[in-house]
C-alpha positions as CSV (number, residue, x, y, z in Angstrom):
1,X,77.4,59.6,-30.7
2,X,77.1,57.5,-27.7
3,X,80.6,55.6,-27.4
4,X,79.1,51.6,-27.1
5,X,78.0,52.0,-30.6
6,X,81.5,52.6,-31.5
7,X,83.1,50.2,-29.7
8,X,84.0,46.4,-31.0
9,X,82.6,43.7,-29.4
10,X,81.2,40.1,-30.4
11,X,80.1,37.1,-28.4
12,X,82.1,33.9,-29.6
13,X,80.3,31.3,-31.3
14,X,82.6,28.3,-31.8
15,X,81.1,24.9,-30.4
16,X,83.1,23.9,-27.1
17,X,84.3,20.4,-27.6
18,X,83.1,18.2,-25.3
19,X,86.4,16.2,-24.8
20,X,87.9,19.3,-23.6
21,X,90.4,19.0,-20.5
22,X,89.5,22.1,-18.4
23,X,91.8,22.1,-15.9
24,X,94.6,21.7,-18.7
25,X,93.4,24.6,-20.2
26,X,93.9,26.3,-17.8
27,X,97.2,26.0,-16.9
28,X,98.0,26.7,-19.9
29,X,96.5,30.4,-20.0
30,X,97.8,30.5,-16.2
31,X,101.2,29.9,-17.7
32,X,100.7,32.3,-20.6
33,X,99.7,35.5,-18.3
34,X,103.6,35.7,-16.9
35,X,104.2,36.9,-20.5
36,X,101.3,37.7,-22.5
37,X,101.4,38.5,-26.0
38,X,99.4,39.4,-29.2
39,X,99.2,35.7,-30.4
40,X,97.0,35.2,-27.3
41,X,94.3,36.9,-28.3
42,X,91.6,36.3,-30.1
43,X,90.6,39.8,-32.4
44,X,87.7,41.0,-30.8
45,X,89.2,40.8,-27.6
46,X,88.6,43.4,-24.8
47,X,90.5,43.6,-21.4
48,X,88.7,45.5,-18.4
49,X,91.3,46.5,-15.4
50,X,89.8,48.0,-12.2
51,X,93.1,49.3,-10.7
52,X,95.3,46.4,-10.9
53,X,97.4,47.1,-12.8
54,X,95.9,51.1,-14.3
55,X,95.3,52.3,-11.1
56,X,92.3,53.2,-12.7
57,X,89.4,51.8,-14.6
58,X,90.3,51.1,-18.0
59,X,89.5,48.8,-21.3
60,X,91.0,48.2,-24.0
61,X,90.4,46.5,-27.3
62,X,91.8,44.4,-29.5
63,X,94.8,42.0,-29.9
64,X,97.8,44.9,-30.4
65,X,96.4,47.2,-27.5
66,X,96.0,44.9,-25.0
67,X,99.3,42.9,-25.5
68,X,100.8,46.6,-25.1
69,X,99.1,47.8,-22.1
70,X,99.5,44.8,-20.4
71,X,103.5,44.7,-21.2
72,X,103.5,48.3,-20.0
73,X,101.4,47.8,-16.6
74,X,103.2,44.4,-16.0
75,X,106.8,46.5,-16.2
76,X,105.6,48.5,-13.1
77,X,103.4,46.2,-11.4
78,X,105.4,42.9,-11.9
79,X,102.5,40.8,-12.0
80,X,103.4,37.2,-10.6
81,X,102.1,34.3,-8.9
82,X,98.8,33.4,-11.1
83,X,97.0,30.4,-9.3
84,X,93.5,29.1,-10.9
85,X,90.6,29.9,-8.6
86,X,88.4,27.4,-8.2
87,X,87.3,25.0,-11.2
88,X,86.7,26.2,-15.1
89,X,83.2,26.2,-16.6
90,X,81.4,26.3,-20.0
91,X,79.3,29.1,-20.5
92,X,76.3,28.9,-23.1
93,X,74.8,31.7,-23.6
94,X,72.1,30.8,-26.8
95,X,74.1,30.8,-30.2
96,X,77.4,31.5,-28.1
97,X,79.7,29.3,-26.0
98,X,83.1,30.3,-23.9
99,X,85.3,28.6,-21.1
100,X,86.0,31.0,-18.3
101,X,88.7,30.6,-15.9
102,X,89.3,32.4,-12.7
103,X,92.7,33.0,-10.8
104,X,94.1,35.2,-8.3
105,X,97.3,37.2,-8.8
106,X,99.9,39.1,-7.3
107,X,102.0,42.2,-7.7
108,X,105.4,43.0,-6.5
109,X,105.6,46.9,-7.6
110,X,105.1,49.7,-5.8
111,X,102.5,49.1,-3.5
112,X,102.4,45.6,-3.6
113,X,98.9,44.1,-4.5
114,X,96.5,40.8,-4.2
115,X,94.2,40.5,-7.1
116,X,91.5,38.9,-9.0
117,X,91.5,37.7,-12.3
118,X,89.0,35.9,-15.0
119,X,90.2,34.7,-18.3
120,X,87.5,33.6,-21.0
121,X,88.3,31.5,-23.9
122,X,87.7,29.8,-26.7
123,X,89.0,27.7,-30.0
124,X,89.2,30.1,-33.3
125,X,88.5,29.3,-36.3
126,X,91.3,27.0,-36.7
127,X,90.9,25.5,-33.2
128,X,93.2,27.1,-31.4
129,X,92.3,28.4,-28.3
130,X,92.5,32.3,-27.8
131,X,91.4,34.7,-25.2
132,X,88.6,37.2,-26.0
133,X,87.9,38.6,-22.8
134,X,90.7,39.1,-19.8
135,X,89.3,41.0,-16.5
136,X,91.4,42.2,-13.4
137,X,90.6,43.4,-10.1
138,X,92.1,45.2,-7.4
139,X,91.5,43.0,-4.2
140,X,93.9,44.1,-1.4
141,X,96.7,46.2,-0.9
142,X,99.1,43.5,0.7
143,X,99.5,43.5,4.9
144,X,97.3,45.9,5.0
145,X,93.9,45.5,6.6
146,X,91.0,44.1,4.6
147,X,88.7,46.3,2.9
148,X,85.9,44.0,2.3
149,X,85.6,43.4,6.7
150,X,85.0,45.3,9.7
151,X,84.3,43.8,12.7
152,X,81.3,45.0,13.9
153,X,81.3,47.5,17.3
154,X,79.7,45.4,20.1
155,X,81.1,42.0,18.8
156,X,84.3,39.9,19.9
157,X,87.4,39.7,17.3
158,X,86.6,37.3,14.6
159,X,89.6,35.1,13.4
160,X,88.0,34.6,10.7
161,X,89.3,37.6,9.0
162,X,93.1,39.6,9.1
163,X,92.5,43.0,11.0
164,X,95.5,43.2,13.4
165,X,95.8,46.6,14.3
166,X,99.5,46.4,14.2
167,X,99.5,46.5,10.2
168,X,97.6,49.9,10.1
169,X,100.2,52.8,9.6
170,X,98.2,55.7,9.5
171,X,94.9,57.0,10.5
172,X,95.4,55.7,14.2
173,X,92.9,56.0,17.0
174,X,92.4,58.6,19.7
175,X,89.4,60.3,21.2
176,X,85.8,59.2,20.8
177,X,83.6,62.2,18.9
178,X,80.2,62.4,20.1
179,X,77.8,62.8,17.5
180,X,74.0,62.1,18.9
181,X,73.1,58.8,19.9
182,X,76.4,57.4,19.0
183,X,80.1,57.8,19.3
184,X,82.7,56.8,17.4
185,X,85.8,56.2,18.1
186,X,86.9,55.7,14.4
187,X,90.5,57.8,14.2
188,X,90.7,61.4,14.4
189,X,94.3,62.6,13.5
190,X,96.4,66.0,14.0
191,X,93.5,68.0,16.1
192,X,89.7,67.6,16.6
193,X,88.6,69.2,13.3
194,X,91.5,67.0,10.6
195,X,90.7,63.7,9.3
196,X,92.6,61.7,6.7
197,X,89.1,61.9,4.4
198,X,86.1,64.1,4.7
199,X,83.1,62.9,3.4
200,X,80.1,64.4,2.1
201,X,77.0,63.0,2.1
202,X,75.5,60.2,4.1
203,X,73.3,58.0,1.8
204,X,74.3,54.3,0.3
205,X,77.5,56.1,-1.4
206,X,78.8,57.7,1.7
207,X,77.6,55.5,4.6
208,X,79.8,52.7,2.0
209,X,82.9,54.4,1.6
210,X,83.1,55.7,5.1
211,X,83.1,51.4,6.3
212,X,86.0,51.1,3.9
213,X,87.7,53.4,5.2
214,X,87.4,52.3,9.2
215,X,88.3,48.8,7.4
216,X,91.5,50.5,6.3
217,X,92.4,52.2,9.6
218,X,91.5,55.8,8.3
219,X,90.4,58.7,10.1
220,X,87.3,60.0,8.5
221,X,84.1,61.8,9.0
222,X,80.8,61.7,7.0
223,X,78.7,64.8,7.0
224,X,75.3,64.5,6.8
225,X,72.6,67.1,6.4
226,X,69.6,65.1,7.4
227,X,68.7,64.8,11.2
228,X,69.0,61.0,11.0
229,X,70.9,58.4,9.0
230,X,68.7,56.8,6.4
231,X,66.5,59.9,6.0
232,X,67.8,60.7,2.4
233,X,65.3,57.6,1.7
234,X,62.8,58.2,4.5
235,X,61.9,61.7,3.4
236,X,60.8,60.6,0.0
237,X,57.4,59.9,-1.0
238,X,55.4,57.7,0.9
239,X,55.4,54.6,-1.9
240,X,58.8,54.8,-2.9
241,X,60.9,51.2,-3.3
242,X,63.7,50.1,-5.3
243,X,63.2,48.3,-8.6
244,X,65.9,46.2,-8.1
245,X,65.6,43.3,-5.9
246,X,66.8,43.1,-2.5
247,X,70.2,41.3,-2.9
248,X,71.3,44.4,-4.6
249,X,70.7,46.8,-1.8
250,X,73.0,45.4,0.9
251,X,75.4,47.6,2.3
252,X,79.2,46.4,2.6
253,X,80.2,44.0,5.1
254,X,76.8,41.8,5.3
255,X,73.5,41.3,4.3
256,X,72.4,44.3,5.2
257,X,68.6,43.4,4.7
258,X,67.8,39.4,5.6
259,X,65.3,37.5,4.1
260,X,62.8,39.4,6.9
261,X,62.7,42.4,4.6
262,X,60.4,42.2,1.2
263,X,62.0,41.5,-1.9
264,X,61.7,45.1,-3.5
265,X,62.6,47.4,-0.3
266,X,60.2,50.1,0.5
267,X,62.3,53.9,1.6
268,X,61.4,52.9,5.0
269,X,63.1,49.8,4.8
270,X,66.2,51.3,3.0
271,X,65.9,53.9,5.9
272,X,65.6,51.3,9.0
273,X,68.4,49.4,7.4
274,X,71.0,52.2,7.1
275,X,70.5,53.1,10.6
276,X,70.8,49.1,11.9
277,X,74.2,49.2,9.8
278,X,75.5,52.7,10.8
279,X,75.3,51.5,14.4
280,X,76.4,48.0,14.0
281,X,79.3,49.4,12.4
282,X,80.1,52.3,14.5
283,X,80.2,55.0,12.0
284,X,81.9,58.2,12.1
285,X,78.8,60.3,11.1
286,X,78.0,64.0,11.5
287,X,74.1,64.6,11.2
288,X,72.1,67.8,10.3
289,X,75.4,68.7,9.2
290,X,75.6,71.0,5.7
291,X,78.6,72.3,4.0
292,X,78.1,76.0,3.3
293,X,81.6,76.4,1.2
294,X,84.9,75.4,1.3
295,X,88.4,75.1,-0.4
296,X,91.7,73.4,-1.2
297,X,94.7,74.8,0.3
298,X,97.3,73.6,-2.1
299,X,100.6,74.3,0.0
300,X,99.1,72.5,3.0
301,X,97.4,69.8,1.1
302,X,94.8,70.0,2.9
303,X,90.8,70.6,2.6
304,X,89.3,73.3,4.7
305,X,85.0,73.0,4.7
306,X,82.9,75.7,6.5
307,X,79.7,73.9,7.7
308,X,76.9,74.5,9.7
309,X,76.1,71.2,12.2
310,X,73.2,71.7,14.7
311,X,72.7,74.9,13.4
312,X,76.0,76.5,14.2
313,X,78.5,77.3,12.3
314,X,82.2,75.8,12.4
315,X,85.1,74.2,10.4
316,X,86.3,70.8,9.8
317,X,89.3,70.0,7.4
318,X,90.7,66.6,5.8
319,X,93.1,65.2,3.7
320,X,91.2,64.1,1.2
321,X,87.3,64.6,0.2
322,X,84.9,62.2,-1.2
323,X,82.1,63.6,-2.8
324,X,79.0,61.4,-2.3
325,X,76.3,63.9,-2.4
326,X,74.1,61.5,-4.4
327,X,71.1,62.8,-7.4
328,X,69.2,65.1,-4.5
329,X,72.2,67.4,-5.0
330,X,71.0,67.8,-8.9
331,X,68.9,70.7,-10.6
332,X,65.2,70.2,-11.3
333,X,63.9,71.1,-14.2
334,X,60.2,72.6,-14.8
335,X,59.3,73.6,-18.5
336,X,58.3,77.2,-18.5
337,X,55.3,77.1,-20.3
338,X,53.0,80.6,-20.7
339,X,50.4,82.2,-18.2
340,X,51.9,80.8,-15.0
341,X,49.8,81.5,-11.8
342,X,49.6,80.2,-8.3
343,X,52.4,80.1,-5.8
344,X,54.7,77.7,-6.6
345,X,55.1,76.5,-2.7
346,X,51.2,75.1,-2.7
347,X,49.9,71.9,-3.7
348,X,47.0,74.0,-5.3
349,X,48.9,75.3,-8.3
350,X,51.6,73.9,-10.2
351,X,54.9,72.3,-8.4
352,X,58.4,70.9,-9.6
353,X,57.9,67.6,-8.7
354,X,60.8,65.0,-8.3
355,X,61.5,62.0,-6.1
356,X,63.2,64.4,-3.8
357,X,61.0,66.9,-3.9
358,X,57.6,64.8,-3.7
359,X,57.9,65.4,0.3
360,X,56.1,68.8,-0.4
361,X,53.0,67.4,-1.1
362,X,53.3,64.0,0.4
363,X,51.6,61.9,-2.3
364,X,50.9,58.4,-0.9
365,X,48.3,56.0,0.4
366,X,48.5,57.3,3.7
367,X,48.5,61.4,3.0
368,X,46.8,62.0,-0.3
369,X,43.7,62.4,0.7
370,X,43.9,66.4,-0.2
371,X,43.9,65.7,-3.7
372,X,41.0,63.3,-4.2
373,X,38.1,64.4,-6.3
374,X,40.9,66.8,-8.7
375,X,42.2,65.7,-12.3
376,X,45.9,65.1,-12.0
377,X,48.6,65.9,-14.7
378,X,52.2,64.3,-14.5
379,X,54.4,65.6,-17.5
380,X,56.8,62.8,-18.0
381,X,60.3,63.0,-18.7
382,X,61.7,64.0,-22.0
383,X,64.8,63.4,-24.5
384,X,67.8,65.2,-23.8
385,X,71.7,65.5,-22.2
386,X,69.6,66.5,-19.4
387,X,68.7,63.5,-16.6
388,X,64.9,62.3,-16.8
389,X,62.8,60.4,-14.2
390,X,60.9,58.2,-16.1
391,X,60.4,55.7,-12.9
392,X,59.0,58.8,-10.8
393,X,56.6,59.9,-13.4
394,X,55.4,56.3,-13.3
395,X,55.4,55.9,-9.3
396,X,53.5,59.3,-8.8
397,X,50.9,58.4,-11.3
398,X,50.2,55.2,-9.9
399,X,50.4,56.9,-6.5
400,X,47.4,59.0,-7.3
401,X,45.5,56.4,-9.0
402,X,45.4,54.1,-5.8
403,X,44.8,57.3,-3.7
404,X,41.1,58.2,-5.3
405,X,42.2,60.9,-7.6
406,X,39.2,61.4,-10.1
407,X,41.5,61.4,-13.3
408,X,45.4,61.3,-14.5
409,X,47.2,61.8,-16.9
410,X,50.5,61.5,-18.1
411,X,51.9,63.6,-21.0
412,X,54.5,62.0,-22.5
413,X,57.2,63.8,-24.9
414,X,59.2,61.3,-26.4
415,X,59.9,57.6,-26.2
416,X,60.3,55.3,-23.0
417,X,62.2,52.0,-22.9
418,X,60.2,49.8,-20.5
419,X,61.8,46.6,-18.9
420,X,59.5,44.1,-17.2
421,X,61.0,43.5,-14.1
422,X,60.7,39.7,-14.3
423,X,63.0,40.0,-17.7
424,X,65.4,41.7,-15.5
425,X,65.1,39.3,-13.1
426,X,66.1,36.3,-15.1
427,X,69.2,37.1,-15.2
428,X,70.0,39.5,-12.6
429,X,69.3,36.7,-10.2
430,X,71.4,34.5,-11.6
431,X,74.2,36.9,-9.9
432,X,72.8,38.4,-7.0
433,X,71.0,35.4,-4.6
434,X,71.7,34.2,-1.3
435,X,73.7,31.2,-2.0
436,X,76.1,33.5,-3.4
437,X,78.6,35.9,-1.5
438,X,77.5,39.7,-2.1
439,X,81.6,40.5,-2.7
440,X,81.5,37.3,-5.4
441,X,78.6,38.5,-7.1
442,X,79.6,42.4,-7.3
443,X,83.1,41.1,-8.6
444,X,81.7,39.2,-11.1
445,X,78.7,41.6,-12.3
446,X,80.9,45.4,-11.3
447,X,84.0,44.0,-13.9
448,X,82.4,43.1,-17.2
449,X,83.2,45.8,-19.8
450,X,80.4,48.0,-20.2
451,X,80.2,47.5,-24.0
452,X,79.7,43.6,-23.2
453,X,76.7,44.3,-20.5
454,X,75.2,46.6,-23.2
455,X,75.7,43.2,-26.0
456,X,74.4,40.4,-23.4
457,X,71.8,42.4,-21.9
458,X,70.0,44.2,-24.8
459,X,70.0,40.2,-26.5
460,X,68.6,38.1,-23.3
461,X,65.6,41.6,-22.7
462,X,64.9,41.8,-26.5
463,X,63.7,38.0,-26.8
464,X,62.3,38.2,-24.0
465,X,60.1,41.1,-25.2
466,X,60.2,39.4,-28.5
467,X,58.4,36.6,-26.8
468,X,55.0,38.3,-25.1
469,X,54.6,41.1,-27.9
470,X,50.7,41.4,-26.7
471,X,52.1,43.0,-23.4
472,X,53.5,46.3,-25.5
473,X,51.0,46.1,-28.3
474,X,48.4,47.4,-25.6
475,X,50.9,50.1,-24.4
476,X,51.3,51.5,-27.8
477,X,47.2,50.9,-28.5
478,X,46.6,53.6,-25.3
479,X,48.9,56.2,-26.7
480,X,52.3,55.2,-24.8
481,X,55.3,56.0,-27.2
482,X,57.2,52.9,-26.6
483,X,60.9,51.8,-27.6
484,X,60.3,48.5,-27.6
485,X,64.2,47.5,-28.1
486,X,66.0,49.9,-25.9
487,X,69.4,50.0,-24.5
488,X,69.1,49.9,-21.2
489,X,73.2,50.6,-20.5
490,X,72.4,53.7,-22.6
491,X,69.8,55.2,-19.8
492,X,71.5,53.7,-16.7
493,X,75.1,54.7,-17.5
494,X,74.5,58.2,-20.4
495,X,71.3,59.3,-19.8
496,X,70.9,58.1,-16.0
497,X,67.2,57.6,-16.5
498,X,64.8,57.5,-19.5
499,X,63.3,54.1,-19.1
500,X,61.1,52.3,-16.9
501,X,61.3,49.0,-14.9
502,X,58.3,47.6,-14.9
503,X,56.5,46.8,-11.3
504,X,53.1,47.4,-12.4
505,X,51.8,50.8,-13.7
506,X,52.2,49.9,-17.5
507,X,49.3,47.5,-17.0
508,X,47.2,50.6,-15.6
509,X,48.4,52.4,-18.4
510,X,47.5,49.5,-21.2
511,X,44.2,49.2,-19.4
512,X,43.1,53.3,-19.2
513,X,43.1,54.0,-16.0
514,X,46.0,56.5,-16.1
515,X,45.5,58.6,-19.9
516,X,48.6,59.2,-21.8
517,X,48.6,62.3,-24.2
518,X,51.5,61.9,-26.7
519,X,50.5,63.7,-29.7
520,X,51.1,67.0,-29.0
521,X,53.1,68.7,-26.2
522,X,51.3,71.8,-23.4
523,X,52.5,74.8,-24.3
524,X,50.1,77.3,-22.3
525,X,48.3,77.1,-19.1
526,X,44.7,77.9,-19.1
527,X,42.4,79.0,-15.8
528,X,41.8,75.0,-15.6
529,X,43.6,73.5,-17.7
530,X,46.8,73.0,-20.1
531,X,46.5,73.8,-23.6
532,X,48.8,72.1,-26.0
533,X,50.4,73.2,-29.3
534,X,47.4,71.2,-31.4
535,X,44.5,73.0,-29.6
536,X,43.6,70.1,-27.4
537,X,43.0,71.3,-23.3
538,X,43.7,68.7,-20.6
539,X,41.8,70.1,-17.5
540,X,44.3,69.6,-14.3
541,X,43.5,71.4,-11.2
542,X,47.2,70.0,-9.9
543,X,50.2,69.6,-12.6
544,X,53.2,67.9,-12.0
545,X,56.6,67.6,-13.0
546,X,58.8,64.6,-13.4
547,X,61.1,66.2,-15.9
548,X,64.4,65.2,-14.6
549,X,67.6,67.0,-13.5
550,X,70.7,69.1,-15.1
551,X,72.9,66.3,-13.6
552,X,76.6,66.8,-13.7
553,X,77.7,67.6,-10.0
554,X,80.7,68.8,-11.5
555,X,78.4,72.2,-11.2
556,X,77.7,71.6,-7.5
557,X,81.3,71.2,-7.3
558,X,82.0,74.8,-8.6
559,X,78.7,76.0,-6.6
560,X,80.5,75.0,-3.1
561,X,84.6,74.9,-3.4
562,X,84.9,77.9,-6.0
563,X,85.7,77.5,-9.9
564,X,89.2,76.7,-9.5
565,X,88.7,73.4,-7.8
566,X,86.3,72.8,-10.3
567,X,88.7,73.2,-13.5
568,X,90.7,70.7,-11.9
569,X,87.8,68.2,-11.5
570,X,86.0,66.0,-14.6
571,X,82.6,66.0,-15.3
572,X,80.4,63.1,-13.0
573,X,78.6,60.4,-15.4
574,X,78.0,59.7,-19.2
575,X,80.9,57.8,-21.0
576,X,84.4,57.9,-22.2
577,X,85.3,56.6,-25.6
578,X,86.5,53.2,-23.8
579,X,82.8,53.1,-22.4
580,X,84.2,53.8,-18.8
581,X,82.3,56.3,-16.6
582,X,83.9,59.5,-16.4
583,X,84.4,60.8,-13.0
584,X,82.7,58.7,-10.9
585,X,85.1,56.1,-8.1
586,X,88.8,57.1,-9.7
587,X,91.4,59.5,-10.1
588,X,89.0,62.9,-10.7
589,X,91.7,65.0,-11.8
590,X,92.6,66.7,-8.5
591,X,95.0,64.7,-5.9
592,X,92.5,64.7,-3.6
593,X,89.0,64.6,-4.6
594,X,87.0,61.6,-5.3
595,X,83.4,61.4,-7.1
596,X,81.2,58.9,-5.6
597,X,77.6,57.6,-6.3
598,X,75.2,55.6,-8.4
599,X,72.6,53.0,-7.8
600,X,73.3,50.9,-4.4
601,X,75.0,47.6,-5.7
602,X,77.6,50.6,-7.3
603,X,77.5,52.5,-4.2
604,X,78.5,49.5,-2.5
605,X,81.2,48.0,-4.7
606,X,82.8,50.8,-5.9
607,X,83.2,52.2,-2.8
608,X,86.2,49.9,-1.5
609,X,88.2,51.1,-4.6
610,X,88.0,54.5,-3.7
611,X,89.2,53.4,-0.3
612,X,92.7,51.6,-1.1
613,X,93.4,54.7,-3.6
614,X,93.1,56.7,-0.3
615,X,95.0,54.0,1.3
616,X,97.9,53.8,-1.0
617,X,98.0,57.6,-1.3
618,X,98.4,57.8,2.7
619,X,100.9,55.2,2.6
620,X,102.8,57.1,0.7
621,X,102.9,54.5,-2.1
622,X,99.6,55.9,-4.5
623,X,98.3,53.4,-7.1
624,X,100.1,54.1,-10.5
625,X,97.7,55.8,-13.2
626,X,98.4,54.3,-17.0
627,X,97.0,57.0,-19.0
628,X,98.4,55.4,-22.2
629,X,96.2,54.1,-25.1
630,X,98.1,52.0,-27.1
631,X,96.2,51.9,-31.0
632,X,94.0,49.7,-31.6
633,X,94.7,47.8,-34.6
634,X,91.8,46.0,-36.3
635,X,91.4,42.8,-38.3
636,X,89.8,43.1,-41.6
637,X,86.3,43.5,-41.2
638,X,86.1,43.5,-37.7
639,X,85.9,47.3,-36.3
């Protein structure tokens, strides 16, 4: 069973008095944090840490647990020095009402830290005023460099910002590397071929944790296997764009894409974007670059990667590896269905078709003129531990709708959870807007439990749905299997897909003009058509297939670097039982390898923790890993 479901959580519901002194309150938490205790909490209360104080991500629940972690973190870390952060608010969220506070911390263990903290409270049943939610964050590993600025290349020192060189002691700077239209001159340590981090891949997830670490004063390299950064988006279909707004896509260090760019960034913007930033920045970068194999030399500590760059072979070894190879690293997965013909390599017969792959045929406005005048299948996604695509299914359909084709249809296998994006948006842009600092928002919206999200969001998109029931009463009226009260943490952070944000093509769909067949599934192909288990044909001269991906890369992982490495590493995505991400931006398992990835606001965010591990680790002073989990002791009734 999925872990959220298990987990307890509640949104408060006492009133907030009105007469309430804020600032008194919260001096008095402020006061309580140098020695927190059980009493302080209220008993569905839930603590998040990213690497404060765990050196890891981590939440706990209830009263007992929390009071015990924190009096075992606080021992090592010596947590001191809370100061409130700007001024309290009220929150009211509908039935439910909190006071949050926000202070910044620091630690005097080994290393020594500068955090983020928020406290939110409110008065119990008997008015007393209790903690039910207590985040921390990681900001800075003190007089070290920052890891949320780097000056860009061509531009004078700002003052604005600590990045005296003197403070960085290790990863220091020697010979440019050329690498195509651009040099670097991040630091290259030991010999020409040794960095402190290699990384691999050069999309949002690489491109961010390869800033970070120039921020930090560490010699790295990204390795790239496209010809230009920016292509892992510019070589996907020609209609492709996010489904999250732009504030979201920014890159670390600025805003990435001005107010110039359209609010839901096309590939080519994404693409144009990276580039600008990868320049501005001075990246260390290593294009049409792919690692054949590789391995972990255990005595040496050291990573030694065979790769081809330019087309000949050679070697380049590092410290530590980051593995950011993004979903385009994943296995695609094409039902096998009987009486297969055609060669699979021609848009004439049937293809595996994902976002990735979509290049083959080059479906868009501007090159799908060889299709027009054929019916058009697209199998959607389907129900499973494997990943699904529901988004793609979507995109390509209404790619070939706009294009001229004569007919599509999609044949749908099992339920879809579809999200209007203007629900979304309510709230989303409550966090993510110009007036606000990207690094605020991500703090803000990255450290909320996950079990929490899943509570707040699933309430706020349910009414909403609630409120226009017309809108999926004519999805379900053309045959579209519908979940009409999903849980959208359930496909972004388990099933990494399954639903579908809404930018357009269920209208189409509600309206007829792409078919859905749901009743029955294909099971045999026909000379022009698929025949499905009920007896019903659905002609298709081209079929497609948006089925998904076999997506733990923990198998790409043994497929390069050998299954030893791989023992040592966990699995990438899906949840723990504290409803933390396994694998993905923290301690994998092996000293030195780190997973990487995600959608671009994680890509972006969760980068700059991986960096200060690296940091710490070089430093010789690595972040402390609690891997205690005190019991959770539950009030009656509450579980």
């Amino acid at each position: 069973m999925w872990s959220l479901l298990n987990l307890p959580c509640e949104l408060p519901t006492a009133a907030i008095p009105d007469f309430v002194h804020l600032k008194s309150l919260a001096d008095h938490f402020l006061l309580a944090l140098d020695d927190l205790q059980e009493e302080h909490f209220a008993a569905g209360a839930i603590w998040r840490d990213l690497f404060a104080l765990t050196g890891t991500t981590r939440t706990f629940y209830t009263p007992s647990s929390i009071a015990a972690a924190w009096q075992a973190t606080a021992s090592t870390h010596l947590p001191s020095k809370f100061v409130l952060e700007g001024e309290p608010r009220v929150v009211r969220a509908g039935p439910s009402a909190w006071v949050d506070i926000s202070f910044t911390f620091e630690t005097s263990g080994t290393p020594a830290t500068i955090d983020y903290g928020y406290i939110s409270v409110f008065p119990d049943a008997g008015g007393k005023w209790k903690i039910w939610l207590m985040r921390t964050v990681l900001e800075q590993l003190t007089s070290q460099p920052n890891v949320d600025f780097l000056q860009p290349a061509n531009e004078p020192l700002t003052t604005v910002e600590e990045t005296d060189s003197a403070s960085i002691s290790n990863g220091t700077k020697h010979n440019p590397r050329e690498n195509g239209e651009n040099a670097s001159s991040n630091g290259i340590a030991n010999s020409d071929d040794y960095f402190d981090c290699v990384i691999i891949g050069g999309g949002q997830a690489g491109l961010s944790v390869g800033g970070r670490l120039k921020a930090l004063g560490i010699s790295y390299v990204i390795l790239e296997k496209h010809e230009n950064v920016g292509d892992n988006w510019k070589s996907r279909y020609e209609s492709t764009k996010l489904h999250t707004v732009r504030e979201f896509a920014h890159l670390p260090f600025d805003r990435t894409f001005p107010a110039s760019y359209p609010e839901f960034l096309t590939k080519d913007n994404l693409a144009s974007g990276y580039r600008n930033w990868a320049t501005k920045y001075d990246i260390n970068i290593w294009l049409s670059t792919t690692v054949t194999s590789g391995g972990w030399n255990s005595s040496e500590k050291t990573w030694n990667l065979n790769v081809v760059r330019d087309g000949k072979k050679s070697s380049v070894c590092g410290g530590n590896l980051v593995f950011a190879v993004g979903s385009n690293s994943q296995f695609p997965l094409s039902p096998t269905y009987e009486n297969k013909v055609g060669d699979l390599q021609t848009p004439s017969a049937v293809l595996p078709f994902t976002r990735e792959h979509t290049k083959v045929l080059r479906i868009g406005k501007e090159n799908t003129g060889l299709w027009l005048e054929q019916q058009t299948l697209v199998r959607t996604p389907f129900l499973s531990q494997r990943q699904s695509l529901t988004p793609t299914a979507h995109d390509i359909a209404d790619d070939m709708l706009t294009a001229g084709l004569a007919s599509v249809t999609m044949v749908q296998r099992s339920k879809t959870y579809v999200v209007p994006v203007e629900h979304y948006r309510e709230t989303h842009d409550r966090v993510y807007k110009e007036s606000i600092p990207t690094t605020m928002s991500d703090r803000l919206f990255f450290s909320s439990p996950a079990v929490l999200g899943r509570l707040m969001g699933s309430r706020s998109l349910h009414a909403k749905a609630r409120n226009e029931p017309e809108r999926f009463d004519a999805l379900e009226k053309a045959g579209f299997l519908l979940d009409r009260e999903g849980d959208l943490s359930y496909y972004l952070l388990e099933r990494f897909g399954g639903h579908y944000m809404d930018v357009g093509t269920s209208a189409k769909i509600a309206n007829g003009l792409i078919k859905v067949k749901s009743d029955s599934l294909p099971v045999r192909f026909t000379e022009d058509a698929l025949e499905c288990a009920n007896g019903d044909h659905i002609r298709a001269d081209v079929v497609v297939f948006a089925t998904g991906f076999i997506g733990n890369l923990r198998l790409v992982v043994q497929d390069l670097f050998g299954p030893s490495v791989a023992s040592q590493v966990d699995d990438f995505w899906g949840l723990d039982d504290e409803g933390e991400l396994k694998g993905a931006f923290k301690p994998s398992g092996h000293p030195a390898f780190w997973y990487h990835g995600g959608a671009v606001g994680q890509a972006r965010y969760m980068s700059r923790f991986i960096a200060l591990q690296i940091k710490a680790k070089l430093l010789g002073t690595p972040l402390p890993v609690y891997k205690s989990t005190p019991p959770r002791v539950f009030s009656v009734g509450k579980k």
